[in-house]
N, C-alpha and C positions, 0 to 999 in steps of 0.2 A: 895739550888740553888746557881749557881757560880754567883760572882760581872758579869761576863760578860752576863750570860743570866738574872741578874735579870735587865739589861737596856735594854734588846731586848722585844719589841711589845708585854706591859702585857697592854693592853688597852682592858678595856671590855667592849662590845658594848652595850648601853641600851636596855632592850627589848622593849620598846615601839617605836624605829626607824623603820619608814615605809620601807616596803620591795621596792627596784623599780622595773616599770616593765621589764626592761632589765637588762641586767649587762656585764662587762667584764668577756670574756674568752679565754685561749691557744686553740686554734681548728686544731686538726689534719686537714691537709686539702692534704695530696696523697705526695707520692715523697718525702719522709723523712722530710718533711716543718708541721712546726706550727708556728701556728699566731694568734696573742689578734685580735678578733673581739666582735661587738657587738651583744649580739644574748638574746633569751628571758629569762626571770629569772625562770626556771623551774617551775611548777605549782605542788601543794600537793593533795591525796586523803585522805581517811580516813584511818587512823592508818599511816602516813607515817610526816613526819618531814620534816622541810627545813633548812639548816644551812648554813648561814654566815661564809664560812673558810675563818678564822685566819693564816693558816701554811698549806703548803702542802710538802713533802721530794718529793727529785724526785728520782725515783727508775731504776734500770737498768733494769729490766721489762720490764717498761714503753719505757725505751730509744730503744729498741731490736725492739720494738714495730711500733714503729716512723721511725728508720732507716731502720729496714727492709720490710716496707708498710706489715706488717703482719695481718692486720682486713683492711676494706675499710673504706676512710672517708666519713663523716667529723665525729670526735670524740672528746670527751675531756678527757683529760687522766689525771694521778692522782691517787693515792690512799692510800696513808700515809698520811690521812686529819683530820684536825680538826678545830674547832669552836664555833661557838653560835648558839643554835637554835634561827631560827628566827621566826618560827610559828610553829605550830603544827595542825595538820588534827583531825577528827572526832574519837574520842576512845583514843584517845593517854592519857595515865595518867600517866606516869613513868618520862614525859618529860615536861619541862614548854621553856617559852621566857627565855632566858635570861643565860640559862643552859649554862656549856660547859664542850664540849665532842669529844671522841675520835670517830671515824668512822672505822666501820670493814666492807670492801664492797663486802666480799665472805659470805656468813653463812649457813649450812649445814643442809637438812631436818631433820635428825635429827631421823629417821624411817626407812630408807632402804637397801639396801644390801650394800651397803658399808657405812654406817653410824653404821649400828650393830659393823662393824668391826672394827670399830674406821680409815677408809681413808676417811676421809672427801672431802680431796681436789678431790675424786672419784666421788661426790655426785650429778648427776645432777640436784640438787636444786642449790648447791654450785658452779658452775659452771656458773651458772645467776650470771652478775654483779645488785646487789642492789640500787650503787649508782651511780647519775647518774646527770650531770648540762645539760643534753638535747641530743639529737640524739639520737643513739646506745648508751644503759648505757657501761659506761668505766672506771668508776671512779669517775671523774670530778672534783677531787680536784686543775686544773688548773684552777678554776673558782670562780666568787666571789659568788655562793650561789651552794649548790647541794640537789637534793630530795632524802630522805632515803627514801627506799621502805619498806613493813610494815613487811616483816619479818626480815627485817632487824634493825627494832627497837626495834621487839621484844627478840633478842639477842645478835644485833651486834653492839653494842650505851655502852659505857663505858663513867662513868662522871670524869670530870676531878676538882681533889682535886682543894681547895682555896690555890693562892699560887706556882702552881705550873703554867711552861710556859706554852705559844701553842708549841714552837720547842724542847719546852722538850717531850711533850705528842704524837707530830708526831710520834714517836719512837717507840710505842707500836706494832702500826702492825708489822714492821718487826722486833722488839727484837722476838715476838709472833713466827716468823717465824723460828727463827734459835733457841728459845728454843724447840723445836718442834724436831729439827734433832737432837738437845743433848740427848734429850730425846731417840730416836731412837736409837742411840747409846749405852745407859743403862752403861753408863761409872762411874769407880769407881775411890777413893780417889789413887792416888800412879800411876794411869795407863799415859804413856807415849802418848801424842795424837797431832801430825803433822796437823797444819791449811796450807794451801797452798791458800795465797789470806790474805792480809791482807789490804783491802781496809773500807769501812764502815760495812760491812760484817763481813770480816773475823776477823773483830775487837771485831765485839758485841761477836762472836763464843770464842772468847778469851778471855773474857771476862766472860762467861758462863761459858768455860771447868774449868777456873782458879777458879771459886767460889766452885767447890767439888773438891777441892786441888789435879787434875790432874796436872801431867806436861806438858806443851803446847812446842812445838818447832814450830816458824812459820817463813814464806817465804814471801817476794814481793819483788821486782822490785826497789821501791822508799824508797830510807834511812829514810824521814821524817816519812813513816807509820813502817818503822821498828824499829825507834826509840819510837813512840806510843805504839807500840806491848811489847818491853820493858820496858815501863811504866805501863802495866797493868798487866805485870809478865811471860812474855814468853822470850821465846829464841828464836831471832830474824837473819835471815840473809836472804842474797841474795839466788834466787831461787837454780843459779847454783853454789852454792861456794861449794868447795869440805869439807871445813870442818862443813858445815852445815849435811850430811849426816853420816862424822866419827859422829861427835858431837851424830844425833841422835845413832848412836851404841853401842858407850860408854856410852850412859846412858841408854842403853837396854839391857849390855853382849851380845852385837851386832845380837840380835835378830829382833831389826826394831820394829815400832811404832805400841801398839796396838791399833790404830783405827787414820786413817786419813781422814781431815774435806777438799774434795775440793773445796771452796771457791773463785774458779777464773777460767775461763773461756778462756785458751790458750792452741796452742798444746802440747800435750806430759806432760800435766800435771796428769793424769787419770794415766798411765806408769809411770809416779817420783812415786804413789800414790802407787802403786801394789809393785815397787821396794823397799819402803823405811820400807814397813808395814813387820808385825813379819807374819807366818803362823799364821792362827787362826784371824786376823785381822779384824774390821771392816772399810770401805772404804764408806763415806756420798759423794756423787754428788750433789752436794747444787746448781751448778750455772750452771752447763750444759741442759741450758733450749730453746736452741731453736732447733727446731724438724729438723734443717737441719745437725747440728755438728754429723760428726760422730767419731768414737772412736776406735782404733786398741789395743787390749790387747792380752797378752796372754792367752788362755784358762786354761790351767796349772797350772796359777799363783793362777786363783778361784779355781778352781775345785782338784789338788795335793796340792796346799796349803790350801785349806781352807779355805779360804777368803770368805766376807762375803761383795758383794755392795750391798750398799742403795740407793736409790733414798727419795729424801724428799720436798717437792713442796707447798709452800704456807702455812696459817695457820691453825691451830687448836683451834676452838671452845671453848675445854675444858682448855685450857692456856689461855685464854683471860684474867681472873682476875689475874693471876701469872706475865704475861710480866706486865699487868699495872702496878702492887706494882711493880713490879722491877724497873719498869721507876719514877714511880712518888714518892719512895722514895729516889731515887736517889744512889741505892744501884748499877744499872749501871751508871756510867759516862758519858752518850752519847753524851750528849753535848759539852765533847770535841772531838766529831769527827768532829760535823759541820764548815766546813773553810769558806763556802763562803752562804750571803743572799739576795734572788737578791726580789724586785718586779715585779711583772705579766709581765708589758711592758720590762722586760728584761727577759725573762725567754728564749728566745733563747738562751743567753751567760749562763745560767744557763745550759742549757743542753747541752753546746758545753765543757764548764770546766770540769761535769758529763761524759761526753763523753771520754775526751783526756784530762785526769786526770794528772797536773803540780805536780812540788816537794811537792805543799804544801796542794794540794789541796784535799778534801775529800767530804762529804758529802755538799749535796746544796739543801736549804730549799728557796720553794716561799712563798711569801707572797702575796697574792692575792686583798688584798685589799688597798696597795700602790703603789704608782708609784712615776716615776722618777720626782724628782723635775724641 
């Protein structure tokens, strides 16, 4: 644990503090607006949990979400949550008061035709949000309590080591997430591999390709995460610099990159992606997730080259124990990605720095159960 996260919010809550019966929460409420209101403290059945979040990350998901009025309100969003249970329903034995744990709020029947196949995020089980602080379940890790649903505890509930932070442990779902497209990848030790996006993201992704002693060559915008990117072993530059592409040549006998991670969401990045890869290439679409973007390539580029896109979307099941060790022994660094941590009553300036990301700024974790002095 770093000196700076071991002073950040390791306060654990006792489990015998009375639940109340309302609580603060971020409410979607229409017109790209959320807003702390007061509203009721979600109520448990049998086999389902309630937890008290400690930390929530705010995800660009979430953000897409918000700005684009893409579900109808009123909702509470959230989903990189964690906590303490605060009670536990009828059946539940794996979970006590007091516990704390990671929240996975997608989780996969686990029996049907695309679960045989290993696409989870296919699975119209998985596609039910689990967790939920009240209305339409959405998350609801912008709230101070949220109800696990019961199949949801019975796979999607990771406990969090002694020791170890809540804003360390937020981490899991989406490390979860982008081990999942390495994975797809099937990338080996020596191979050349272009991140395009080096925001919290394309950070964890560099972070991952760099652990089976791939070469990374990566891109952003802002010097601060590119300076990041070369702290954690990549080759770092501006998106358009020309010698960012000789660069990747010369280290391919100007073949081009076999397999490119694109990790950001602007035009004409899908095109850099086609351009820079070798024939035979693979090409991951990590962040192109909203169902309005559309995309101009060349046909030729896949199909006479060879090329190979992915698409890769949310998490997988069978990674859940793998991202937690990663996270919680701190064999990823995550923690130096978070710049900014705001509580509940400010979590609009948290979503607006998330939003229109400054020199310094990266990752933004709420904390749900403080407010502004």
């Amino acid at each position: 644990m770093s000196a700076a996260e071991s002073t950040q919010r390791q306060k654990i809550h006792p489990s015998s503090e009375a639940v109340p019966h309302r609580m603060r929460a971020a409410v979607y409420v229409g017109d790209g607006r959320v807003q702390v209101e007061s509203i009721e403290t979600p109520a448990i059945g049998p086999g389902e949990i309630l937890v008290r979040v400690e930390a929530c990350g705010i995800c660009h998901t979430d953000l897409k979400k918000i700005h684009y009025n893409l579900l109808p309100p009123p909702r509470v969003y959230g989903h990189e949550t964690v906590g303490v249970v605060a009670a536990t329903g009828a059946r539940v034995t794996d979970y006590s008061p007091g516990d704390r744990v990671v929240l996975f709020h997608h989780i996969p029947c686990g029996h049907c035709f695309y679960c045989d196949r290993r696409l989870y995020a296919q699975c119209p089980t998985y596609k039910k949000v689990g967790v939920t602080a009240g209305f339409e379940p959405a998350g609801g890790g912008f709230a101070q309590y949220v109800r696990v649903m019961d199949w949801i505890v019975r796979r999607g509930v990771e406990k969090i080591p002694d020791g170890v932070s809540f804003e360390r442990a937020c981490w899991v779902e989406p490390v979860n997430t982008c081990l999942k497209g390495v994975e797809l990848l099937n990338l080996e030790p020596g191979d050349v591999v272009a991140i395009l996006g080096q925001g919290p993201i394309g950070l964890v992704f560099t972070m991952l390709v760099r652990r089976i002693a791939a070469t990374v060559y990566a891109t952003d915008t802002i010097a601060f995460r590119r300076q990041l990117s070369q702290r954690f072993g990549a080759h770092a530059f501006a998106p358009q610099a020309p010698d960012f592409e000789a660069a990747l040549r010369e280290a391919t006998e100007g073949r081009g990159a076999d397999a490119v991670i694109v990790a950001a969401s602007a035009p004409g990045l899908v095109d850099q992606a086609l351009r820079i890869s070798r024939p035979g290439a693979k090409i991951l679409l990590f962040a192109q997730t909203s169902a309005t973007e559309r995309i101009e390539i060349s046909g030729a580029a896949i199909c006479v080259g060879e090329r190979i896109l992915l698409g890769s979307y949310s998490a997988d099941v069978d990674l859940q124990a793998e991202s937690a060790r990663l996270v919680f022994t701190g064999e990823l660094p995550v923690c130096d990605l978070i710049s900014h941590r705001v509580p509940l009553d400010q979590i609009e300036k948290g979503i607006a720095i998330a939003t229109h990301p400054s020199e310094q700024s990266l990752k933004v974790v709420v904390y749900p159960q403080e407010q502004t002095a």
